[in-house]
C-alpha positions as CSV (number, residue, x, y, z in Angstrom):
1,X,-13.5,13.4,8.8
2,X,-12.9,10.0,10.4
3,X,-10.5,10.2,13.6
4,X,-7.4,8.8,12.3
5,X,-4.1,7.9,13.7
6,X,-0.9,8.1,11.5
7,X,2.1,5.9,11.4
8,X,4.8,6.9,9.8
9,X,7.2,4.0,8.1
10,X,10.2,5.3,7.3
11,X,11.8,2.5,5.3
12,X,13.2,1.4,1.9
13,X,13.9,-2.1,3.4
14,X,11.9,-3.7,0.7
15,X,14.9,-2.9,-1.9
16,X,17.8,-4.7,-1.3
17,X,18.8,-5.4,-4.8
18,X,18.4,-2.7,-8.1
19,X,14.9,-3.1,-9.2
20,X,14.0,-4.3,-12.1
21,X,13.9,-1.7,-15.3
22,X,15.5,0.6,-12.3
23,X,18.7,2.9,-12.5
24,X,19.1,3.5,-8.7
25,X,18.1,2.0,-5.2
26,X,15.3,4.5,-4.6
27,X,17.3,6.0,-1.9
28,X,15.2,9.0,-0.2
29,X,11.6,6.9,-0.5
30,X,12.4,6.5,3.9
31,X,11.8,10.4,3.7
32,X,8.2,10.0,2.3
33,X,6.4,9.8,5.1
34,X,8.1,13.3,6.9
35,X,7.7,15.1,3.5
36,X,3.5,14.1,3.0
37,X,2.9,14.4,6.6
38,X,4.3,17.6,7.3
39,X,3.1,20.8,10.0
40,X,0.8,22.7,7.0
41,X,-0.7,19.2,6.2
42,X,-1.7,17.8,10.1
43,X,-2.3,21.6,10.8
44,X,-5.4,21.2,8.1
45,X,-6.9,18.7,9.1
46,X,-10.4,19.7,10.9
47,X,-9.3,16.9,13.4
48,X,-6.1,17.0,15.6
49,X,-4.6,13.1,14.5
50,X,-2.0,11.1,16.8
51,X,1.5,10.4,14.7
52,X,3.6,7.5,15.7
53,X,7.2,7.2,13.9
54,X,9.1,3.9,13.2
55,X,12.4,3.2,11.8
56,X,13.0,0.0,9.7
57,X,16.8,-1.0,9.3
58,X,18.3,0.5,6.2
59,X,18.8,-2.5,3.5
60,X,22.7,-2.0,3.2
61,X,22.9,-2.2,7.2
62,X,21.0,-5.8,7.1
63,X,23.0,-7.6,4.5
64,X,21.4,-10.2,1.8
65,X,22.2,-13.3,4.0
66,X,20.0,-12.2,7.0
67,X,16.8,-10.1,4.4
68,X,14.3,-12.4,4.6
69,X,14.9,-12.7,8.8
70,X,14.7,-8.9,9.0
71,X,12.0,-8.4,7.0
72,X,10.0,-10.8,8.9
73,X,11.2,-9.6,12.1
74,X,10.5,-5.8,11.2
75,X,6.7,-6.5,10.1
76,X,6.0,-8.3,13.1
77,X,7.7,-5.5,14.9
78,X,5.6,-2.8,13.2
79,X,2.3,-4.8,13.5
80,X,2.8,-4.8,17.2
81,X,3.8,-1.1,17.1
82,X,0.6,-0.2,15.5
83,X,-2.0,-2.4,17.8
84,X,-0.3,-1.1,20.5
85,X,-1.3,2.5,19.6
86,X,-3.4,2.6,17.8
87,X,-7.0,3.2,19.8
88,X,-10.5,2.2,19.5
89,X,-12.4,3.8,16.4
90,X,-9.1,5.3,15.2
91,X,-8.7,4.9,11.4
92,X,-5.0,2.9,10.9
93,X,-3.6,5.2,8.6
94,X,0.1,4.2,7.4
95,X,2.4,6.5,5.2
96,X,5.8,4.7,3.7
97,X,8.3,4.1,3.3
98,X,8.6,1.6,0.4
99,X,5.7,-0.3,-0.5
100,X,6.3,-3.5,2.0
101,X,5.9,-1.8,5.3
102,X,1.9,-2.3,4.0
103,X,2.6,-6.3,5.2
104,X,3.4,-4.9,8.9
105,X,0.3,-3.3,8.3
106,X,-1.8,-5.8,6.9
107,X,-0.7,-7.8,10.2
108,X,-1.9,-5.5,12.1
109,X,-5.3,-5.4,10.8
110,X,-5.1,-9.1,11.3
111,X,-4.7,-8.9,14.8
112,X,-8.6,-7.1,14.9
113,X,-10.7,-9.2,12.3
114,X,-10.6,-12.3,10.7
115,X,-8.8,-12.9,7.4
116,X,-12.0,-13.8,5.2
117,X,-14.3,-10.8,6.7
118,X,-11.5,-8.0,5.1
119,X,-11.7,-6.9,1.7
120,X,-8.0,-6.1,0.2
121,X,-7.6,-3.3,-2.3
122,X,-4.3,-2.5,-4.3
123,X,-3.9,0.5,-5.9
124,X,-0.3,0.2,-8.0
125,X,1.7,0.2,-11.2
126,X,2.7,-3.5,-10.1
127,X,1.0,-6.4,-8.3
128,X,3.7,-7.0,-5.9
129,X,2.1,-10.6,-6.1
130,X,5.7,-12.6,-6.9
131,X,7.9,-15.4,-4.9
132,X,11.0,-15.4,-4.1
133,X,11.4,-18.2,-6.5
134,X,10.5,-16.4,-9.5
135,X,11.3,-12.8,-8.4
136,X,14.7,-11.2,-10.5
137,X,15.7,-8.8,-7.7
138,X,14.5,-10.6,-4.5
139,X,12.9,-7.3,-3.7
140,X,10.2,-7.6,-0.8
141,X,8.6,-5.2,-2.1
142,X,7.5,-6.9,-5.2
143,X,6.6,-10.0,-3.3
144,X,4.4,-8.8,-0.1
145,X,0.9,-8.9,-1.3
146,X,1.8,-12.6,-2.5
147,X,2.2,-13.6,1.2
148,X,-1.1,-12.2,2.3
149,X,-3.4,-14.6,0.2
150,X,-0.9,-17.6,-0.6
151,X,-0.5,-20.5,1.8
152,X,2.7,-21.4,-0.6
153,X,4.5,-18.5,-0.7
154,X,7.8,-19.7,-0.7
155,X,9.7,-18.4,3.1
156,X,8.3,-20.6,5.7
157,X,9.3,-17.7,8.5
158,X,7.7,-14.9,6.8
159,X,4.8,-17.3,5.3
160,X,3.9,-18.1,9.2
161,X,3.2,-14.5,10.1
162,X,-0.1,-14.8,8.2
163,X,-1.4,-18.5,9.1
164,X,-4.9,-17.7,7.7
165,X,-4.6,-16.2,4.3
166,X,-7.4,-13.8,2.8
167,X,-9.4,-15.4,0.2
168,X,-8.4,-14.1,-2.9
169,X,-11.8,-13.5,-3.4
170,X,-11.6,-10.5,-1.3
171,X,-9.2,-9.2,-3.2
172,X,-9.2,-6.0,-6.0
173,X,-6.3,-4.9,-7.8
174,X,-6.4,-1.1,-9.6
175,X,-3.9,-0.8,-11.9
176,X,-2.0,-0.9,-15.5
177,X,0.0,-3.7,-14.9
178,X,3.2,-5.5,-16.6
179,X,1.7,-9.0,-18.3
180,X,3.9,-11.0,-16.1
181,X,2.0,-9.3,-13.1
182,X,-1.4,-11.0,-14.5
183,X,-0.1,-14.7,-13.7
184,X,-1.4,-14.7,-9.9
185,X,-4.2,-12.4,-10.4
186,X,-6.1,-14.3,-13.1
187,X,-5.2,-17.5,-11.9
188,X,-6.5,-16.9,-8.1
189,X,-9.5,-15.1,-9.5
190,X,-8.8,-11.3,-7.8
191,X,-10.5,-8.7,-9.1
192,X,-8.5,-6.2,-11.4
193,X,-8.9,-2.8,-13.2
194,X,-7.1,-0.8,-15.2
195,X,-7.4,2.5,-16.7
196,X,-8.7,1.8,-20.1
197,X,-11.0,-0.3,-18.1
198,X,-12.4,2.5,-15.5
199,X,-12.3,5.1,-18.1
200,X,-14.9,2.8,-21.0
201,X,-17.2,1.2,-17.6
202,X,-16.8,3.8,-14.8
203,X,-20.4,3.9,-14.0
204,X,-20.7,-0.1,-14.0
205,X,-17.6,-0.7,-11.9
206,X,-18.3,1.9,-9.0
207,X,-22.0,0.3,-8.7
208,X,-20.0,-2.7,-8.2
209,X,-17.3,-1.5,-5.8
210,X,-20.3,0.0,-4.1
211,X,-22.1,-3.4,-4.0
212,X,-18.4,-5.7,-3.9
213,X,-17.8,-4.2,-0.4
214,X,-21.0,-4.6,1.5
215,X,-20.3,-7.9,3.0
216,X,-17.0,-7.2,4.4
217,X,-16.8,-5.7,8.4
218,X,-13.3,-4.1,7.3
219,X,-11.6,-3.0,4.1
220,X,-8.1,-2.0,3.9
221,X,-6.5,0.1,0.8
222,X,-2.6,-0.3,0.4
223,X,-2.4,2.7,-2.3
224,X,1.4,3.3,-4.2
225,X,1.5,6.8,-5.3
226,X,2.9,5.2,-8.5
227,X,-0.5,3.8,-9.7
228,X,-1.3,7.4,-10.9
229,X,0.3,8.9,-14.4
230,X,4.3,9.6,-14.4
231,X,3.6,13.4,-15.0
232,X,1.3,13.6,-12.1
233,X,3.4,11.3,-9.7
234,X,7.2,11.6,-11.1
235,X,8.7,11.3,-7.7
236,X,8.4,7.7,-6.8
237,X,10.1,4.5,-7.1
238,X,9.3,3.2,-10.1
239,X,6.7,5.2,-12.3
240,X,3.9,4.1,-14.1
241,X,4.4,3.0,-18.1
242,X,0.2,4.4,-18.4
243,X,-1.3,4.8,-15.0
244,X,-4.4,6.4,-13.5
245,X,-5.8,10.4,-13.6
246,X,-7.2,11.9,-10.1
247,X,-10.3,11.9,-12.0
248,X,-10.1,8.0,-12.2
249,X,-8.8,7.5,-8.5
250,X,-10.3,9.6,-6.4
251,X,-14.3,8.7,-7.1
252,X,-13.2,5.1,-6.4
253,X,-11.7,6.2,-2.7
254,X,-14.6,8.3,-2.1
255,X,-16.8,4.9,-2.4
256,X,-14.2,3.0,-0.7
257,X,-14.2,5.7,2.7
258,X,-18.2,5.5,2.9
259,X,-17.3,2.3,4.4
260,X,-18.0,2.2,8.3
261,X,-14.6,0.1,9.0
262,X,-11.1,0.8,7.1
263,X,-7.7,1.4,7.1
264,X,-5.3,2.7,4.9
265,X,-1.4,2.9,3.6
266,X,0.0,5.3,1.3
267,X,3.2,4.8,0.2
268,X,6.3,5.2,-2.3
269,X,6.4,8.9,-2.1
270,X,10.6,9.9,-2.6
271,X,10.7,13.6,-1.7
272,X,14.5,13.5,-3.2
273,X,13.7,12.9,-7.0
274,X,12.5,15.5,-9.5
275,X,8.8,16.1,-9.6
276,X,8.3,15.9,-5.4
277,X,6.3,19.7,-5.1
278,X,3.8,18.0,-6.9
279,X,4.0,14.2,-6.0
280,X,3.7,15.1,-2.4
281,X,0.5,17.5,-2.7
282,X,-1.0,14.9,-5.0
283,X,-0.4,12.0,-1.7
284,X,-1.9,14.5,0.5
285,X,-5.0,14.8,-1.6
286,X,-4.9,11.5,-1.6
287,X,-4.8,11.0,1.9
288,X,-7.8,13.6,2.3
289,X,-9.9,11.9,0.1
290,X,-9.7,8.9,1.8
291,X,-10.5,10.8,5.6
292,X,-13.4,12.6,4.0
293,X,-11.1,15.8,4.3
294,X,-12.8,19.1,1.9
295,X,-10.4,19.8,-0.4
């Protein structure tokens, strides 16, 4: 197992406004990180892990005029937070909380390598690649990838947090997306994979995650529990319309760990919605996997 250090991000600041298709405000997701990281899991880990806790403003307490001045605020908060624990050869490990504390933690791996020696991989049910301009909630969390690889993105103060953008070259999106979630993707020329995809080519596509990642001295995996089937993961946000099998996912992590530099968030777990036993143990296998953790 790789030493790790855990930071919990207990936030749901990423959802001021109903999301879209959504019936409810995903109330319970700033419980995620308590439920997954709980005594029995840390207790089996071969390797006693530092936790550090943070607690982003709730979205109701911030108000719509000030969001986009918290939310910058908060991921430069949190990016400090983390470099300022987090020691040398500890593996940054970040459980959410909504999906946009992984921009707090995407800084934070800024602050230790330059933009265009990281490789980016997104494992989700949605690209999260959108502007404010064209987004129909104004939900950060749909729009926080967008900021690490656009020069454009469209709010000059959270824009400036990343002044040197990761080449979209670098980046590799895993997922069964929403057509509208293609536009940025296929137009910036990421990488992308869905299931259909891994399940017809697996044996081409992890020879090529195996040889895509060489280059790199870092990789970082933002991974939403929702990128896995509804019936495996039905406690989260917004669940996936197809979505990947454990068989699917967890071969691609175990190529992603062998890596000698990465970090890691793990996110959108809502221990208050139906389905949690199972969403929860699922995010821990998860999180195992990626530490190189016998399960």
């Amino acid at each position: 197992m790789h030493p790790c250090h855990f930071f919990k991000a207990r936030s749901r600041l990423g959802i001021i406004n109903l999301p879209l298709y959504g019936t409810d405000y995903n109330v319970g997701v700033e419980h995620g990180p308590d439920a997954v990281l709980d005594e029995g899991f840390l207790r089996s880990l071969p390797l006693s892990c530092p936790v550090h806790s943070i607690d982003y403003s709730l979205p109701e307490q911030t108000g719509k005029a000030k969001y986009r001045e918290t939310i910058a605020h908060a991921a430069s908060a949190f990016a400090d937070f983390i470099t300022g624990n987090l020691a040398p050869g500890e593996t940054q490990v970040v459980v959410g909380g909504d999906h946009s504390v992984a921009f707090g933690s995407v800084l934070a791996v800024l602050k230790r390598f330059p933009a265009d020696e990281i490789a980016y991989f997104h494992f989700d049910s949605h690209s999260d690649q959108s502007l404010f301009s064209d987004s129909l909630t104004g939900n950060f969390h749909g729009l926080f990838a967008r900021v690490l690889f656009d020069p454009h993105f469209d709010d000059p103060q959270i824009n400036a947090l990343i002044p040197v953008k990761i080449p979209t070259a670098n980046a590799w999106v895993f997922g069964d997306l929403e057509a509208d979630d293609y536009d940025f993707i296929r137009s910036s020329g990421m990488k992308s994979t869905t299931s259909e995809q891994l399940s017809s080519e697996a044996k081409r596509l992890h020879e090529q995650l195996q040889r895509f990642i060489l280059p790199f001295r870092h990789i970082h995996v933002s991974f939403d529990i929702d990128v896995f089937t509804r019936t495996l993961a039905p406690a989260t946000g917004t669940p996936a319309l197809i979505g990947f099998t454990r068989a699917q996912i967890m071969p691609l992590l175990t190529i992603l760990r062998d890596h000698p530099s990465c970090s890691y968030d793990l996110v959108e777990v809502n221990p208050q919605k139906p389905g949690s036993a199972e969403t929860i143990s699922l995010a821990q296998d998860v999180l195992r996997t990626m530490l190189e953790v016998g399960l």
